[in-house]
Every structure is written in C-alpha cells, then in structure tokens.
DRENKOL-328183 format. One record per residue (C-alpha): residue number from 1; x, y, z. Coordinates in Angstrom, 2 decimals. Each point is the difference from the previous one (the first is absolute). Example, Ala and Ser with C-alpha at 12.3 -4.5 7.8 and 13.67 -1.06 7.14 Angstrom:
// DRENKOL-328183
num = 1	u = 12.30	v = -4.50	w = 7.80
num = 2	u = 1.37	v = 3.44	w = -0.66
// end
This chain:
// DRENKOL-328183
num = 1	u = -18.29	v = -6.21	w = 10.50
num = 2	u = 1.63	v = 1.23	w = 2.77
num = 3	u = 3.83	v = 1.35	w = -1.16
num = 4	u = 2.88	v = -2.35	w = 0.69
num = 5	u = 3.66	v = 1.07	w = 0.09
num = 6	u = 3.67	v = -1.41	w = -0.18
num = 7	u = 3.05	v = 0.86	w = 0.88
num = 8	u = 3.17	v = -0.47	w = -1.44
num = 9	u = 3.51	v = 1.16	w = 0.99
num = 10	u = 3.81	v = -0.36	w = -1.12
num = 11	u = 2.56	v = 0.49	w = 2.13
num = 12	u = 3.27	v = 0.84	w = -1.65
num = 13	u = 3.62	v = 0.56	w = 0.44
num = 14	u = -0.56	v = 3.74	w = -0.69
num = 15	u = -3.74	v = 0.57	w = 0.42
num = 16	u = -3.68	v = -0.99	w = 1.51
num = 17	u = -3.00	v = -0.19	w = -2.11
num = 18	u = -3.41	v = -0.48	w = 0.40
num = 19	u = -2.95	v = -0.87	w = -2.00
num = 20	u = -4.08	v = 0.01	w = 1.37
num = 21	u = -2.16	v = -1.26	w = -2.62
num = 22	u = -4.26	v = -0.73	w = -0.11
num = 23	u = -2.02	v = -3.50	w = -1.02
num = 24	u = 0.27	v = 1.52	w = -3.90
num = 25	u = 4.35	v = -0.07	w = 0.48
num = 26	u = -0.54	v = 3.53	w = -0.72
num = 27	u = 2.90	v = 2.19	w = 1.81
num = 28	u = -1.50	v = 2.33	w = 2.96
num = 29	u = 3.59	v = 1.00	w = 1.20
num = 30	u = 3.73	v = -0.17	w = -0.35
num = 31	u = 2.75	v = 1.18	w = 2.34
num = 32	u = 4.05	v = 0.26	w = -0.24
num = 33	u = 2.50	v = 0.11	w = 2.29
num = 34	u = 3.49	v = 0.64	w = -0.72
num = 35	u = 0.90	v = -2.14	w = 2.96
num = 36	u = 0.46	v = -3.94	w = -0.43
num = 37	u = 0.04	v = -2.98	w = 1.83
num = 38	u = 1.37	v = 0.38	w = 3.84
num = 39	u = -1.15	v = 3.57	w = 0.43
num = 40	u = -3.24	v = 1.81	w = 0.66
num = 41	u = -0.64	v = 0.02	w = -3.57
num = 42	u = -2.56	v = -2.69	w = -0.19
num = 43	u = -2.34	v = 1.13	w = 3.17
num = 44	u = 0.24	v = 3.45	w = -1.64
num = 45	u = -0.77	v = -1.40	w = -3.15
num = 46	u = -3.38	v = -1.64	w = 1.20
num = 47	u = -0.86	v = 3.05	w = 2.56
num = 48	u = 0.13	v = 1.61	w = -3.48
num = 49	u = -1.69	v = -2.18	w = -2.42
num = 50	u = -3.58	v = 0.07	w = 2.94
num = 51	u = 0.46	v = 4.07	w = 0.33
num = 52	u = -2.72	v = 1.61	w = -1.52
num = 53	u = -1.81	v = -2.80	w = -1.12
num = 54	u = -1.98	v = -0.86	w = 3.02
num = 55	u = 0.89	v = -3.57	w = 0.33
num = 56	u = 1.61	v = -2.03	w = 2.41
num = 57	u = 1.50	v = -2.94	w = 0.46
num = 58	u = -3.22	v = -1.34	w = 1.37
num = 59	u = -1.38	v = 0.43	w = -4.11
num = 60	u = 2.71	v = -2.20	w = -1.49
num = 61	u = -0.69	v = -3.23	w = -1.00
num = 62	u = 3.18	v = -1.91	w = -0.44
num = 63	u = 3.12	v = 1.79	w = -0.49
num = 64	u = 3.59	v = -1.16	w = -1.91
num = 65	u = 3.82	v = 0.93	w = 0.66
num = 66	u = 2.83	v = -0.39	w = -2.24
num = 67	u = 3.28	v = 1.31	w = -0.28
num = 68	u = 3.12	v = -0.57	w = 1.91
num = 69	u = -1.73	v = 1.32	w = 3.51
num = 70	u = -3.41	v = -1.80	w = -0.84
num = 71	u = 0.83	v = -2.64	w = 3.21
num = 72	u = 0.22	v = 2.60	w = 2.14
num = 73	u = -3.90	v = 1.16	w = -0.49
num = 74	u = -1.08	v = -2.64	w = 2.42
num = 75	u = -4.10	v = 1.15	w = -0.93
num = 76	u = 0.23	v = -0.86	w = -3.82
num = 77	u = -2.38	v = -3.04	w = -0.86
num = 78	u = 2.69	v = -0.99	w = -1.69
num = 79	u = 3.92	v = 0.43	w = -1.35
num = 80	u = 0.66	v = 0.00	w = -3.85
num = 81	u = 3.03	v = 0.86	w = -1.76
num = 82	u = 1.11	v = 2.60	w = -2.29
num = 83	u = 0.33	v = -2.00	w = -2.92
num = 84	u = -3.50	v = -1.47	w = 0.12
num = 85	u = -1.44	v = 3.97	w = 1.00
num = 86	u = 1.78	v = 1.29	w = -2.61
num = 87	u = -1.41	v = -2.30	w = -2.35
num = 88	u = -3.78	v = 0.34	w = 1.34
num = 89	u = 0.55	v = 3.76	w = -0.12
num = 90	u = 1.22	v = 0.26	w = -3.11
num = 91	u = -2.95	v = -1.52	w = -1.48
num = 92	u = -2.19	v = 1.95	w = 1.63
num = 93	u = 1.54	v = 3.20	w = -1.54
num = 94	u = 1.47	v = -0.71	w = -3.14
num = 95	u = -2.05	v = -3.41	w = -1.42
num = 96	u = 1.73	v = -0.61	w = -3.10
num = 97	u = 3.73	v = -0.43	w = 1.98
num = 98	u = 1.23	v = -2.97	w = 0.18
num = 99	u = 4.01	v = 1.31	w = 0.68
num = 100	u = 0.62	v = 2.03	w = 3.12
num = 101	u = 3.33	v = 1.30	w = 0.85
num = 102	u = -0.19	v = 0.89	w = 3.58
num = 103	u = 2.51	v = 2.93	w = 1.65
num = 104	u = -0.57	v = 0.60	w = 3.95
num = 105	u = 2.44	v = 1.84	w = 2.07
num = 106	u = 2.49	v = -3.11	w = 0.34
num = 107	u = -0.99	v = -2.45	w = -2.56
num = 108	u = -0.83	v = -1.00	w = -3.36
num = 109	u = -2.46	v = -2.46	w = -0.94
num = 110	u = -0.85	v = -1.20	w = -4.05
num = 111	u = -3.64	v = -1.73	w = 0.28
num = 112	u = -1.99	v = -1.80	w = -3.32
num = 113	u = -3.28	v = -0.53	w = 0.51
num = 114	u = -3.30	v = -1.28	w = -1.65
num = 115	u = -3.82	v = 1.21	w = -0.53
num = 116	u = -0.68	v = -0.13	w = 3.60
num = 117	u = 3.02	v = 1.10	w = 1.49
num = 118	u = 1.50	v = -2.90	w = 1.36
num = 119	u = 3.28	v = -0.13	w = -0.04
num = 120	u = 2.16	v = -2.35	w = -2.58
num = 121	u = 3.18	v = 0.81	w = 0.71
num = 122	u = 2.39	v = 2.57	w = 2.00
num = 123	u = 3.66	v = 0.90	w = 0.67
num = 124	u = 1.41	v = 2.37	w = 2.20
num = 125	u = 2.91	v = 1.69	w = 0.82
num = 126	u = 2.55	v = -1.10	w = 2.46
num = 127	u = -1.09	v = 2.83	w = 2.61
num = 128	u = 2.75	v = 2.61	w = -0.88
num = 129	u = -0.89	v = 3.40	w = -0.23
num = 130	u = 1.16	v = 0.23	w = -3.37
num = 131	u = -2.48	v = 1.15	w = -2.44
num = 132	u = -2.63	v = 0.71	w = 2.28
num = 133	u = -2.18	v = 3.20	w = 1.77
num = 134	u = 3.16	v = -0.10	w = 2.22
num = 135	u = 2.39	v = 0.06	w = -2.69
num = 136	u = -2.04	v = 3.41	w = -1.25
num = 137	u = 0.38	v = 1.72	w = 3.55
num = 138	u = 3.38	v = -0.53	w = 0.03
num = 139	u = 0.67	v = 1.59	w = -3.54
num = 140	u = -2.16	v = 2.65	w = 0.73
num = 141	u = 1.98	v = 1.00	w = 3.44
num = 142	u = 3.22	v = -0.07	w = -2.14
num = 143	u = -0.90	v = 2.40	w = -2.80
num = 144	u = -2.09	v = 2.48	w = 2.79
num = 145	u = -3.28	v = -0.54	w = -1.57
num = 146	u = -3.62	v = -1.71	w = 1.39
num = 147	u = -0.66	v = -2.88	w = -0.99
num = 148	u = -3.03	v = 0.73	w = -2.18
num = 149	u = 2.42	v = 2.62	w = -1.85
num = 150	u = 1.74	v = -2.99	w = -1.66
num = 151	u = -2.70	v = -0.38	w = -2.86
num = 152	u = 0.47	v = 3.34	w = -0.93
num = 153	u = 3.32	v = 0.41	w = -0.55
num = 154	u = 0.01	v = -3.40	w = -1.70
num = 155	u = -1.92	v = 1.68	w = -2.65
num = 156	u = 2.56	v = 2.46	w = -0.45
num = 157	u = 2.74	v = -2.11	w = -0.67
num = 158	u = 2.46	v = -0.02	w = -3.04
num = 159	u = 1.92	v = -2.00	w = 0.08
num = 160	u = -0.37	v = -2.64	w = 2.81
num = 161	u = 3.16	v = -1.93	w = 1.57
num = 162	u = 0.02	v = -3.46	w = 1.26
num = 163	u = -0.28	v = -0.73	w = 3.73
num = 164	u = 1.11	v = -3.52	w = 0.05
num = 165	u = 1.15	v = -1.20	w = 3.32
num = 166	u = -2.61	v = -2.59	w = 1.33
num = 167	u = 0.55	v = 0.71	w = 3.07
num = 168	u = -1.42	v = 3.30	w = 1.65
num = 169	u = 3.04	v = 1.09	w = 2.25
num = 170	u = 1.91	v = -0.19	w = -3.31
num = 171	u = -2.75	v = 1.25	w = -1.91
num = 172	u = 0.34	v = 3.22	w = 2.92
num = 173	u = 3.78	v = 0.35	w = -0.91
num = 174	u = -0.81	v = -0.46	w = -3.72
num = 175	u = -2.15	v = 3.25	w = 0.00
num = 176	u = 2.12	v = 2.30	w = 2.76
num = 177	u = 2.84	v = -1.16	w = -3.15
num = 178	u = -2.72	v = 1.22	w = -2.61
num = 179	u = -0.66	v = 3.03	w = 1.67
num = 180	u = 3.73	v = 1.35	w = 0.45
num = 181	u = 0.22	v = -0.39	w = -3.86
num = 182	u = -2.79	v = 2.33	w = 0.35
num = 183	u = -2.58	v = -2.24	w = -1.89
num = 184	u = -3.10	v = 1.62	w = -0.67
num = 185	u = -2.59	v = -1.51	w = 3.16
num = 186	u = -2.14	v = -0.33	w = -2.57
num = 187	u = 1.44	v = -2.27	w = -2.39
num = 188	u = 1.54	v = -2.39	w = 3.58
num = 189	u = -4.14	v = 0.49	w = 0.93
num = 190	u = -0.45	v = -1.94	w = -3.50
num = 191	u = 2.88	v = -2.39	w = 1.27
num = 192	u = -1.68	v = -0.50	w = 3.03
num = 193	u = -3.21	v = -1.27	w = -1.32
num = 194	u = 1.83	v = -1.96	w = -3.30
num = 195	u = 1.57	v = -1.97	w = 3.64
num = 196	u = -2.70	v = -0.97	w = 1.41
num = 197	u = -1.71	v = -1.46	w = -3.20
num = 198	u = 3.07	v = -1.53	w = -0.94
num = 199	u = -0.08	v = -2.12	w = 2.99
num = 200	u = -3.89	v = -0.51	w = 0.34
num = 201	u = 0.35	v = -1.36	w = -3.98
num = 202	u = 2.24	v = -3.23	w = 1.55
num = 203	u = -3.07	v = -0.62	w = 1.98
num = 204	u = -2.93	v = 0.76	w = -2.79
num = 205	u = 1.57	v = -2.05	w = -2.52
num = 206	u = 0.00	v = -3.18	w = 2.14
num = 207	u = -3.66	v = 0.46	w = -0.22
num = 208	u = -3.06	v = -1.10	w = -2.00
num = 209	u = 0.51	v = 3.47	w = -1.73
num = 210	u = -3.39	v = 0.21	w = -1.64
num = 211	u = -1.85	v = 3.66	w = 0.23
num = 212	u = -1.04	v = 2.19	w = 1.05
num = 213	u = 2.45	v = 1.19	w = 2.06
num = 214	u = -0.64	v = 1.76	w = 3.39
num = 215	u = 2.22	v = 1.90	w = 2.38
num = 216	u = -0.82	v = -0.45	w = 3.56
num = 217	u = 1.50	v = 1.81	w = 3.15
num = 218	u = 1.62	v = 3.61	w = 1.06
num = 219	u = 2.17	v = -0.05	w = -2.53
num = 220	u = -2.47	v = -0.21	w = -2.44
num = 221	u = -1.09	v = 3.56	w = 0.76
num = 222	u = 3.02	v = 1.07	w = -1.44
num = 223	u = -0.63	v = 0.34	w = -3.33
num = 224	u = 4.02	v = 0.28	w = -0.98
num = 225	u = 0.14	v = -3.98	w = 1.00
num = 226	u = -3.47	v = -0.70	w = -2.65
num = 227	u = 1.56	v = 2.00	w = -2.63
num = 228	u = 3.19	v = -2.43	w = 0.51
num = 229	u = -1.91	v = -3.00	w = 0.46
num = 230	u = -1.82	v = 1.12	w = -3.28
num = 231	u = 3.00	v = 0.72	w = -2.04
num = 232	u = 1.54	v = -3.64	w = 1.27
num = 233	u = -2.85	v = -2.19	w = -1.29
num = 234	u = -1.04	v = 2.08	w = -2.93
num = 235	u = -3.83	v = -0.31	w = 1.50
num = 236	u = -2.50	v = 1.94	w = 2.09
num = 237	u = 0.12	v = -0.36	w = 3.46
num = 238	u = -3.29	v = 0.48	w = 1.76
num = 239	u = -0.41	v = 1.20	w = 3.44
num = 240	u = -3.03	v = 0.19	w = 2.83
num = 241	u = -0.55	v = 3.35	w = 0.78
num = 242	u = 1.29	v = -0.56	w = 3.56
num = 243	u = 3.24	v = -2.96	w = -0.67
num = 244	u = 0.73	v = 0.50	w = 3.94
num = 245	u = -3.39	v = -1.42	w = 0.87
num = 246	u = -0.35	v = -2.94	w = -2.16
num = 247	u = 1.11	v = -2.79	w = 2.98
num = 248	u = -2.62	v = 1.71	w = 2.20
num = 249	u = -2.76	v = -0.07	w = -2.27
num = 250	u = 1.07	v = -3.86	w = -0.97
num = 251	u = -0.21	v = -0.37	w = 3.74
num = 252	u = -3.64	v = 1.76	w = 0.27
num = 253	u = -1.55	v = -2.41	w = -3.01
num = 254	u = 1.61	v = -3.34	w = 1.68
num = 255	u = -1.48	v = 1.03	w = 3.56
num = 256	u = -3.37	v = 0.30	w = -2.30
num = 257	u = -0.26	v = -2.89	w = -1.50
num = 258	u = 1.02	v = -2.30	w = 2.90
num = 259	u = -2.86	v = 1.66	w = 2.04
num = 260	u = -1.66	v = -0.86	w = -3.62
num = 261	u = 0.93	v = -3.77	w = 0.27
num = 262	u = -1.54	v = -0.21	w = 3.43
num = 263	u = -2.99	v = 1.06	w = -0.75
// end
C-alpha cells in the first residue's frame, strides 16, 4: 500500500506547529515556531514540517487546523478547535489521561476526557495573561533570567514567598517589590510557578478530576510549573514528551480519520 499522510497544524497566540503523519498515525515530522497566529509563524511552520522529508503538499491527504489562527489557513480540509485537538492529542500520547490541564501562551484550558478522547467537559480561563506562557516571560524579563532558567532556580529555593496578585501588571509590581527586599530569585522563581498552579487549580477542580493527569502546552516544558502542579494535587502528573505539540498531533489524527470515514 502506497503511503498516505496527514497534516495537522495549531496556530497559537504565541506559536505555529505542525504535525505530518503516515496511513499507520505514526509521526514522520514535527516543526515549532515561536511565532503565533497573525505572523509568518505558521507558513514557516509548514515550510518546516515538508523540509527534508521529501513531501509536498501534493502527498497530503486531508489536512486539519486548530488554534486561534486555524481560520486563517484557508487550505485545511477542515477547522477544529483546541479543545477537541487537545483532547484527540492527548490520547494519542498519553492513553490512560483522562484530565488535561492545558497552558498556551495566553490561556488556560482544564479538559476531562474518556477512553477515546472525546471530550466531556472543559473550562477555560477568561483570556488574561495571568498564569500563562505569557505570565512566565514576563517574570523572567523582571528577575534578568531566560525563560527556561526559571525551573532551575525553582529547585533552589528555600524558602518560597507568595506572589498573589491575580492580575499580571500587579503580579509585575509584586516581584520588582520582592526583589528590592532582595528576595532570593530563586525562592520568587518557586512563587512564580506556586501562581500559576494556584490559578489553573480554580479551573481543574471544576472538572471530572479523574486520572491520570497530563500537562499539555509550553509551559509544560517547564518543569518548575509540574513540580508545583505535583505538589498541589498530591499526584503524578504525566506529560508527552513534546506538551507544545499535542494540538497538532490531535489535528494530524482527526485529518486521518475523516479521510478514514470517506473511504
């Protein structure tokens, strides 16, 4: 049998992704872009996810879009949201999850789930930054460190403070206050990441709750924000081996099985 392949992509707020997978759903190739929705980001994305693998457009079968930019790929088969990508991507990965806690660059999402990955229920945030991959740059740029440097001083800490404001322009003033106190960065780091679970907890707990648990999303490379997460439910949180992609690859195994369902 001659191979067949899929694409799926997900346009975010903060980044483009793109999944190509064959007839067997196995993965032939991923691609990231830190560059979302109303940018280049998503063309680069694609250009990316065909380099190298000597396919074309021409190759793919039926292709999916999701995320918040996924009506502006006018050459997707179809449009799917997040929430249902998330869900079909999720049990791709990780088959035993049935609660996903979602954290893109500007949003939150809490997902249950059954056997199949459909989705049972889901709540969201109310689109502030708060809490999310944005919330984490703008930490990082006020204690001077990358990003990906927050996990690591978050193991560090000693004693960790509280970084309560709810909102992230007070959270901002909250830790320029810390820091002229001259808190240790690593024990605000720990703050940081206690925030953001704090907050995504409101949203988890409306949920079916049942496990296991998965972490989806950029922020769920940080491993600072699963130690919190961890330490919050008193359970193991599980997470794919590339959280940024999951949407993407939900998107690649719903453009396969409607080309499935028509035969």
């Amino acid at each position: 049998m001659k191979d067949r392949y899929y694409l799926g992509v997900d346009v975010g707020s903060a980044s483009s992704k793109a999944v190509i997978i064959n007839h067997n759903k196995e993965i032939i190739r991923t691609s990231v872009v830190q560059m979302g929705t109303g940018t280049s980001g998503p063309k680069t994305a694609i250009d990316n996810v065909f380099a190298g693998t000597g396919l074309s457009f021409g190759d793919i079968k039926a292709a999916v879009a999701t995320g918040y930019g996924r009506n502006s790929l006018k050459f997707a088969d179809k449009q799917i949201s997040e929430i249902s990508c998330h869900a079909k991507g999720v049990n791709y990965e990780l088959k035993n999850a049935r609660t996903v806690l979602d954290i893109g660059g500007q949003d939150v999402k809490a997902i249950s789930i059954n056997e199949s990955g459909k989705v049972l229920n889901f709540y969201m945030n109310d689109k502030c930054a708060a809490g999310t991959g944005r919330f984490l740059e703008v930490m990082a740029r006020i204690l001077g460190v990358k990003i990906d440097e927050l996990e690591k001083l978050d193991e560090k800490a000693k004693n960790p403070v509280t970084v309560s404001s709810t909102c992230t322009v007070f959270a901002e003033s909250e830790v320029i206050s810390l820091l002229s106190q001259e808190t240790r960065i690593e024990d605000i780091s720990r703050g940081i990441h206690n925030s953001i679970v704090t907050r995504a907890l409101a949203l988890l707990y409306k949920t079916n709750m049942e496990e296991d648990f998965t972490l989806t999303g950029g922020v769920a490379q940080n491993k600072g924000v699963i130690r919190a997460l961890e330490r919050a439910l008193n359970k193991k949180i599980y997470v794919a081996e590339k959280p940024q992609l999951i949407g993407a690859i939900g998107a690649a195994i719903y453009a396969y099985e409607a080309e499935e369902e028509r035969g």
